[in-house]
C-alpha positions in Angstrom: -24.6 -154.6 88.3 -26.5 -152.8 85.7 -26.2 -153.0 81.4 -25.0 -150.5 79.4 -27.7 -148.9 77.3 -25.3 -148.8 74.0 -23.5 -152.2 74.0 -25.1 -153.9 76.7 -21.7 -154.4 78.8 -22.1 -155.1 82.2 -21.0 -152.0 84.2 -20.6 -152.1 88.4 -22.7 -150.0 90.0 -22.0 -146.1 90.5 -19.9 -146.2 87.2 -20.6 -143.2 84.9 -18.7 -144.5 81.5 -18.7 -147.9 80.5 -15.5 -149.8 79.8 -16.4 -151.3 76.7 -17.8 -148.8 74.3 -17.1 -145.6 76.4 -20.9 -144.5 76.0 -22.0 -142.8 79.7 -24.6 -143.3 81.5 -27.9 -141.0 81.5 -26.7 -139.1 85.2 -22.9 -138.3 83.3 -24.6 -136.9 80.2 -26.6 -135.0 82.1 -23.9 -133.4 84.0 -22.4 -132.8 81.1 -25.3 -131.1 79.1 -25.7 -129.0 82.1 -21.8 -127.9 81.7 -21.7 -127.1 78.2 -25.3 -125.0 78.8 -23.5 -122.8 81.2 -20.4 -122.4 79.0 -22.9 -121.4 76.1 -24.5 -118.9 78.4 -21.0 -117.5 79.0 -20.3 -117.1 75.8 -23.5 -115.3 74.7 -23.0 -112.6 77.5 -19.4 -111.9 76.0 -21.0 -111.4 72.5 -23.6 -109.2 74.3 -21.0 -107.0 76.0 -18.9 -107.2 73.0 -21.6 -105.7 70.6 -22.5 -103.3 73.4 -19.2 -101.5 73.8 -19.0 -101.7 69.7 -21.9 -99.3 69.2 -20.7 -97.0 72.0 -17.5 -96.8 70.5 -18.5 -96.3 67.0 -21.9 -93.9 68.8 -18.8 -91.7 69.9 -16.5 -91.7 67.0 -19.6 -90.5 64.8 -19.9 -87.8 67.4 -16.9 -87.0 67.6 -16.3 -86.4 63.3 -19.3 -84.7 63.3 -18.8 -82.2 66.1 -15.4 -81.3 63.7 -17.2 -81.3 60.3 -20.1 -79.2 61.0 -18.7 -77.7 64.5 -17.8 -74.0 65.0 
């Protein structure tokens, strides 16, 4: 059996949370820091993309008023 590093509950082996506090242990936070890393990278590549299209679209729209404004 091994302790639990928050409230010092005696947890069976192979347990990631512990009963008594809910704390988890160092191998189930890790797993979940690695998670919510990847979902942070997901979100940065929408902004990315996002902000990419934005300029194109607004890149053509200023094309497009000054082709009529100073066009033939």
């Amino acid at each position: 059996m091994s302790m639990c590093s928050k409230c010092g509950a005696e947890m069976k082996e192979g347990v990631n949370y512990c009963k008594e506090c809910g704390s988890g242990t160092p191998k189930a936070n890790g797993a979940l820091n690695q998670k919510k890393e990847r979902a942070l990278e997901q979100e940065k590549k929408g902004v990315k993309t996002a902000v990419v299209i934005g300029a194109l679209v607004f890149a053509a729209l200023s094309a497009w008023v000054l082709y009529h404004t100073f066009g033939p």
